[in-house]
OpenMM code with the backbone's topology and positions (N, CA, C; nanometers):
from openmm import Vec3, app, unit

residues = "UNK UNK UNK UNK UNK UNK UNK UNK UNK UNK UNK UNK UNK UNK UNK UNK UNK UNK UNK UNK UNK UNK UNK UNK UNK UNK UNK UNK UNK UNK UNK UNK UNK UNK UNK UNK UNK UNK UNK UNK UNK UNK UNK UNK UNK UNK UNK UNK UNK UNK UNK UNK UNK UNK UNK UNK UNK UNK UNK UNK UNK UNK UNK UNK UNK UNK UNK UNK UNK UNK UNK UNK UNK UNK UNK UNK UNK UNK UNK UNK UNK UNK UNK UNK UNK UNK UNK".split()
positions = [
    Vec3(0.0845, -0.1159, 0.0000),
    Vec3(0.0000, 0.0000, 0.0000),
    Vec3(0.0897, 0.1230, 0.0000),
    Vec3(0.1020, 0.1962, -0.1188),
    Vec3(0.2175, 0.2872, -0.1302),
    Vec3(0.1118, 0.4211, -0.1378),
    Vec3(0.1550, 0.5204, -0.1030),
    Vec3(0.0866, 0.6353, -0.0904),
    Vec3(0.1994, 0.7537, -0.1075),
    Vec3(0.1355, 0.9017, -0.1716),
    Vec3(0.2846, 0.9601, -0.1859),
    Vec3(0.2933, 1.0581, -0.0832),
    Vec3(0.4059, 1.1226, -0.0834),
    Vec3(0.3996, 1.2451, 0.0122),
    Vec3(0.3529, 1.3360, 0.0681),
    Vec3(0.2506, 1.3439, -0.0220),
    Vec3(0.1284, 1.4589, 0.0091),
    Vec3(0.0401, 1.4099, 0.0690),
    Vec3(0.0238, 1.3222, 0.0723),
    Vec3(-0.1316, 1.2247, 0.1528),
    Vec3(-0.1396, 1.3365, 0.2871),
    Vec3(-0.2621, 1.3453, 0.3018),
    Vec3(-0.3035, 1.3724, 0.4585),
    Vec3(-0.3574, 1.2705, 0.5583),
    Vec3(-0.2629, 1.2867, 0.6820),
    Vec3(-0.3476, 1.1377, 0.7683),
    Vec3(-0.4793, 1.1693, 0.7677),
    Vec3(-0.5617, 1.0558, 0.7768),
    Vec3(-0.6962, 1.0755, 0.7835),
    Vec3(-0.7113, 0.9414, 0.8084),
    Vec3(-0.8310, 0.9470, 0.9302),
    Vec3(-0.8763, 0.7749, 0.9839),
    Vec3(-0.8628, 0.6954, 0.8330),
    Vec3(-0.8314, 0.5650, 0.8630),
    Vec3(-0.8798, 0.4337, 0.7782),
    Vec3(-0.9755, 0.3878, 0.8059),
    Vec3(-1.0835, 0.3310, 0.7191),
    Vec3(-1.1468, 0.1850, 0.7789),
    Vec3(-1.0481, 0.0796, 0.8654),
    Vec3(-1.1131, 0.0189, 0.9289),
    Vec3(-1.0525, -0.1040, 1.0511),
    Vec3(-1.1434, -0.2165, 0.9766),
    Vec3(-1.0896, -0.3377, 0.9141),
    Vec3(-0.9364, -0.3111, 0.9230),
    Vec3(-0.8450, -0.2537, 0.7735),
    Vec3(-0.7460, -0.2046, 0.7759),
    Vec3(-0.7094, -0.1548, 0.6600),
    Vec3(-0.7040, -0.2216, 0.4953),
    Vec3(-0.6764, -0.3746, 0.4851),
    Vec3(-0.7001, -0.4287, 0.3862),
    Vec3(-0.7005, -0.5973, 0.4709),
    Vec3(-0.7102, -0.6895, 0.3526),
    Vec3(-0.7331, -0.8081, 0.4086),
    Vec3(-0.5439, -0.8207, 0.3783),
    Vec3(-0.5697, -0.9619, 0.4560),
    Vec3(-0.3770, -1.0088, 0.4627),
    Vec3(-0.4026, -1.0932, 0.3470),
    Vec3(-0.4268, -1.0744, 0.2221),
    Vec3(-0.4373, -1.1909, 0.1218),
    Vec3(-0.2831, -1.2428, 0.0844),
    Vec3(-0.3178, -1.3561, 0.1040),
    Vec3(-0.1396, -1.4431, 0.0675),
    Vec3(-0.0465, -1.4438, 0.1351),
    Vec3(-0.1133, -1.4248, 0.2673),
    Vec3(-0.0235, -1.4091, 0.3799),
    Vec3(-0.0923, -1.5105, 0.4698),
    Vec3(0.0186, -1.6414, 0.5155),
    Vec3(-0.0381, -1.7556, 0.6103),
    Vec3(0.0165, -1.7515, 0.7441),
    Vec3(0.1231, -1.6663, 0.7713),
    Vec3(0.1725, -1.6380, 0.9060),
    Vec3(0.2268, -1.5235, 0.9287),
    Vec3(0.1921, -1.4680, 1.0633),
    Vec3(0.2726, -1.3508, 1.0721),
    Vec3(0.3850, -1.2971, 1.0178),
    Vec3(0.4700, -1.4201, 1.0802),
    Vec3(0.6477, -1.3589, 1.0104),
    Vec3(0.6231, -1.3524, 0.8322),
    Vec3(0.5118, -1.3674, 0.7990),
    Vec3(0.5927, -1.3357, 0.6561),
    Vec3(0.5076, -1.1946, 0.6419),
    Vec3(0.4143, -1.1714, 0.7239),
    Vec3(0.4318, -1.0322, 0.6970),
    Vec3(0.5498, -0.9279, 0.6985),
    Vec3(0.6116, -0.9862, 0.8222),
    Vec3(0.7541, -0.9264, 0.8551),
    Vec3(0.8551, -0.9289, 0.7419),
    Vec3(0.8441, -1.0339, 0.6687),
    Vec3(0.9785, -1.0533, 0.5521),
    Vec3(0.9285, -1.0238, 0.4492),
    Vec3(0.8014, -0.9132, 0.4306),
    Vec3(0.7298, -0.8981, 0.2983),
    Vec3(0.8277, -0.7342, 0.2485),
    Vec3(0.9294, -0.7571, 0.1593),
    Vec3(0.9833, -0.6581, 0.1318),
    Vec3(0.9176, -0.5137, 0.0566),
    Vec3(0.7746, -0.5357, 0.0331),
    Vec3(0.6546, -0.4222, -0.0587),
    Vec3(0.6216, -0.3545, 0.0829),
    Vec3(0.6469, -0.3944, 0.2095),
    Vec3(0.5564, -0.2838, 0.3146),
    Vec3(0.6323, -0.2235, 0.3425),
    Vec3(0.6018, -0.1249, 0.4366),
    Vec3(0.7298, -0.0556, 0.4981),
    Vec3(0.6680, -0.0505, 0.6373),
    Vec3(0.7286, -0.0319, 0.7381),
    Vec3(0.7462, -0.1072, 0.8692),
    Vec3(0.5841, -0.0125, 0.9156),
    Vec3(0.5304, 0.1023, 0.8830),
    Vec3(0.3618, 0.1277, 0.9340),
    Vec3(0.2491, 0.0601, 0.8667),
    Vec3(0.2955, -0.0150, 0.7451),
    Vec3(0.2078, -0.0939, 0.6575),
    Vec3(0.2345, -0.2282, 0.7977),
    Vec3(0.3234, -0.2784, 0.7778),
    Vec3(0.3688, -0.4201, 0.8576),
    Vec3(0.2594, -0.4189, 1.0005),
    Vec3(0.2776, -0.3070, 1.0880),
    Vec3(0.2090, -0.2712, 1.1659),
    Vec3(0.0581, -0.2732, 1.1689),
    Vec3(0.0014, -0.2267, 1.0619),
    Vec3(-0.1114, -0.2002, 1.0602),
    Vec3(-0.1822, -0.3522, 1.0434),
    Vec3(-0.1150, -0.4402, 0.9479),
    Vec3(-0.1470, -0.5719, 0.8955),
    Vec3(-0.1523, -0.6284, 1.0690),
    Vec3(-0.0828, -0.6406, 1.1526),
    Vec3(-0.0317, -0.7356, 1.2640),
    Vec3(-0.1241, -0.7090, 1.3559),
    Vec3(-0.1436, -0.5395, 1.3766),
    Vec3(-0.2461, -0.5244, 1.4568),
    Vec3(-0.3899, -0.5461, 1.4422),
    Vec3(-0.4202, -0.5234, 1.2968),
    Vec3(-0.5562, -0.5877, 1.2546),
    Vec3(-0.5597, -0.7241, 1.3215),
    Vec3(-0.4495, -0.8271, 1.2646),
    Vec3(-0.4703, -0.9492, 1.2765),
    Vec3(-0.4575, -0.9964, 1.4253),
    Vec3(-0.3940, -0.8828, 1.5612),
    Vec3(-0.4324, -0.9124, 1.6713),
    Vec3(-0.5253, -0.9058, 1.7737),
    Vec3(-0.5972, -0.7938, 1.6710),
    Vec3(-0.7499, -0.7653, 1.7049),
    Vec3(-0.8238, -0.8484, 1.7436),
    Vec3(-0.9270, -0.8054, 1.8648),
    Vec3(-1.0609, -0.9114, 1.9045),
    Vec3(-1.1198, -0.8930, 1.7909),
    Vec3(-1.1436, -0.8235, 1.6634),
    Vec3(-1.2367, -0.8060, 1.5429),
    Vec3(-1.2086, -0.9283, 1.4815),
    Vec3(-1.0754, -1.0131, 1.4989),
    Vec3(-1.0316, -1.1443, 1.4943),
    Vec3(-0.9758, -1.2447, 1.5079),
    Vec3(-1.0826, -1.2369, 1.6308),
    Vec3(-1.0496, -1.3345, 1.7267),
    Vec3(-1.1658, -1.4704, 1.6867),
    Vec3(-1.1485, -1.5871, 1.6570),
    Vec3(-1.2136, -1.6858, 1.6469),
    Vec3(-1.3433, -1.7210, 1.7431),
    Vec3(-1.4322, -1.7467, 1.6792),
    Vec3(-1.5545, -1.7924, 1.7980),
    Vec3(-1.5085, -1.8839, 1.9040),
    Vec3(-1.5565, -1.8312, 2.0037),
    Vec3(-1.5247, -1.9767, 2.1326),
    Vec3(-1.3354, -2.0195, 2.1618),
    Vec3(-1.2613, -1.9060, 2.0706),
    Vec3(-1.1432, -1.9776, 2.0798),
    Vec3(-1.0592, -1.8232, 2.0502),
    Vec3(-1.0578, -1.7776, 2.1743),
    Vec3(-0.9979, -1.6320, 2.2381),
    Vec3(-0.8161, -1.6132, 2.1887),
    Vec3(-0.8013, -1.7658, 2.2115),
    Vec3(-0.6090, -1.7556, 2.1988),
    Vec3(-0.5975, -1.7168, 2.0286),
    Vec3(-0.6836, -1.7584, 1.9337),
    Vec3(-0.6797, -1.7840, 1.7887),
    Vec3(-0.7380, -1.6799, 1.6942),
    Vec3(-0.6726, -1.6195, 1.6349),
    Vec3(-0.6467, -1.4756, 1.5118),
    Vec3(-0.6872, -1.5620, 1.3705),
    Vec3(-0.8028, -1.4739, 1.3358),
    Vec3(-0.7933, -1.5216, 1.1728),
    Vec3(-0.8328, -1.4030, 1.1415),
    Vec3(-0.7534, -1.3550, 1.0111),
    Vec3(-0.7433, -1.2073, 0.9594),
    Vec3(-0.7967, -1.2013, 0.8512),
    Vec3(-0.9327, -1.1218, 0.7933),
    Vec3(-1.0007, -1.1625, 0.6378),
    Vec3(-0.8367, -1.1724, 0.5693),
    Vec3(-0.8555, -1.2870, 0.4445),
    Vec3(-0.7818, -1.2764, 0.3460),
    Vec3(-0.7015, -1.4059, 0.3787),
    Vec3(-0.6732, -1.4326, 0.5303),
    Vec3(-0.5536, -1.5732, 0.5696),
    Vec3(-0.6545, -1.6771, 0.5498),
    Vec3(-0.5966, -1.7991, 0.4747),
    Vec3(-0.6156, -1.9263, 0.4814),
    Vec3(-0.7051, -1.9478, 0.6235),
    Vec3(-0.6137, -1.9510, 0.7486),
    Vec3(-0.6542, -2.0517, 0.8361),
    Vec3(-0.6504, -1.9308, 0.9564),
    Vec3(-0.6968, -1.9609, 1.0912),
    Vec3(-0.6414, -1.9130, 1.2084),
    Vec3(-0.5285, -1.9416, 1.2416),
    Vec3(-0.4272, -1.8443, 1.3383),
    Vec3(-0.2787, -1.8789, 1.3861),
    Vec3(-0.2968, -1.8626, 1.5336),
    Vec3(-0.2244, -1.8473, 1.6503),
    Vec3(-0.2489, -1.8142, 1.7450),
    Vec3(-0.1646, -1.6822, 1.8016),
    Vec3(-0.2579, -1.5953, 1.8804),
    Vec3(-0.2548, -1.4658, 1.9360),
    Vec3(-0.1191, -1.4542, 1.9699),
    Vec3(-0.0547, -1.5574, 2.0492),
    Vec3(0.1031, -1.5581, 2.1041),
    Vec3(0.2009, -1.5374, 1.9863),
    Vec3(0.1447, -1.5853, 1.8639),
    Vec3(0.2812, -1.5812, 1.7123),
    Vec3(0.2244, -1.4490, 1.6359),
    Vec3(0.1477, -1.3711, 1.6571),
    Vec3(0.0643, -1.2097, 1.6299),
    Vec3(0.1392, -1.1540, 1.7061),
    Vec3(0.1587, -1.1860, 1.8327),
    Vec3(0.2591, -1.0689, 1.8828),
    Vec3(0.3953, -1.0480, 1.9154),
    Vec3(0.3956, -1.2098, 1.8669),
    Vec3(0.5293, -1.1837, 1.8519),
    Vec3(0.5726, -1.1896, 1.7670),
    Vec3(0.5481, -1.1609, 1.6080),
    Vec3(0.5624, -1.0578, 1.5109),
    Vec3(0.5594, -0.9296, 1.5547),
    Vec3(0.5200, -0.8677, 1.5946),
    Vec3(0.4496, -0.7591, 1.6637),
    Vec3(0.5826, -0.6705, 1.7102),
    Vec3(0.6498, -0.7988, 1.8000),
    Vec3(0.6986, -0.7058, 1.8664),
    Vec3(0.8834, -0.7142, 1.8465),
    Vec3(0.8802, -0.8778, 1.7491),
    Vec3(0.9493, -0.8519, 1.6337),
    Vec3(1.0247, -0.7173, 1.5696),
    Vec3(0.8979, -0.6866, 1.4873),
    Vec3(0.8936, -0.5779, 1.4626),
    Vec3(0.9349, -0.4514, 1.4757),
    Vec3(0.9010, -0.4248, 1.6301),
    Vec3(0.9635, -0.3201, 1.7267),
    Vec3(1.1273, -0.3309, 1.7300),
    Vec3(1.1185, -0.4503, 1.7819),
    Vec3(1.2886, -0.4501, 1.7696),
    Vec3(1.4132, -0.4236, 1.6974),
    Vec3(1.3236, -0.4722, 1.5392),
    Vec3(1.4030, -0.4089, 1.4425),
    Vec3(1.3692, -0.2361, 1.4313),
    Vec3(1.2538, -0.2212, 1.4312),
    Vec3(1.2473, -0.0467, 1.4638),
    Vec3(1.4061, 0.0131, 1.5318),
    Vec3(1.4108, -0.0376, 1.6814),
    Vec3(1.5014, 0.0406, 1.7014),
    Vec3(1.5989, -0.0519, 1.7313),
    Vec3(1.6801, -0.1429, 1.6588),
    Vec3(1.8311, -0.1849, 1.6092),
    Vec3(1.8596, -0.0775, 1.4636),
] * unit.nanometer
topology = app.Topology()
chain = topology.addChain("A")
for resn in residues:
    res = topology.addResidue(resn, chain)
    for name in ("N", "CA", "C"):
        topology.addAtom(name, app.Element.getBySymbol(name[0]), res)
């Protein structure tokens, strides 16, 4: 999702797009087309109660993924993430 310089922030819809072709977190992380507030936005959608599985609280399914993953491998992409932020 590339946008140019001029954009003005302005709310998104929640959630921002579906994760299509994406089956686990970390490959959001190794997806070289985002740039680390795209990466973000994908991870946090997908750690959202908006998808969270019926009856099954630990388990993330994000429109667009194959299957559910679990909440513990969402954040820790997540926070992944962060780390490379500031290395």
């Amino acid at each position: 999702m590339r946008t140019d310089s001029n954009r003005t922030d302005r709310a998104r819809p929640w959630p921002v797009r579906p994760a299509v072709g994406f089956l686990h977190p970390l490959e959001v992380l190794k997806d070289q087309d985002l740039d680390p507030a795209e990466k973000r936005e994908i991870l946090a959608a997908w750690a959202s109660d908006a998808s969270a599985v019926e009856h099954r609280p630990s388990q993330r399914w994000l429109l667009g993924t194959p299957a559910p993953v679990p909440l513990s491998e969402v954040l820790s992409a997540l926070s992944r993430l962060d780390r490379d932020a500031r290395s």
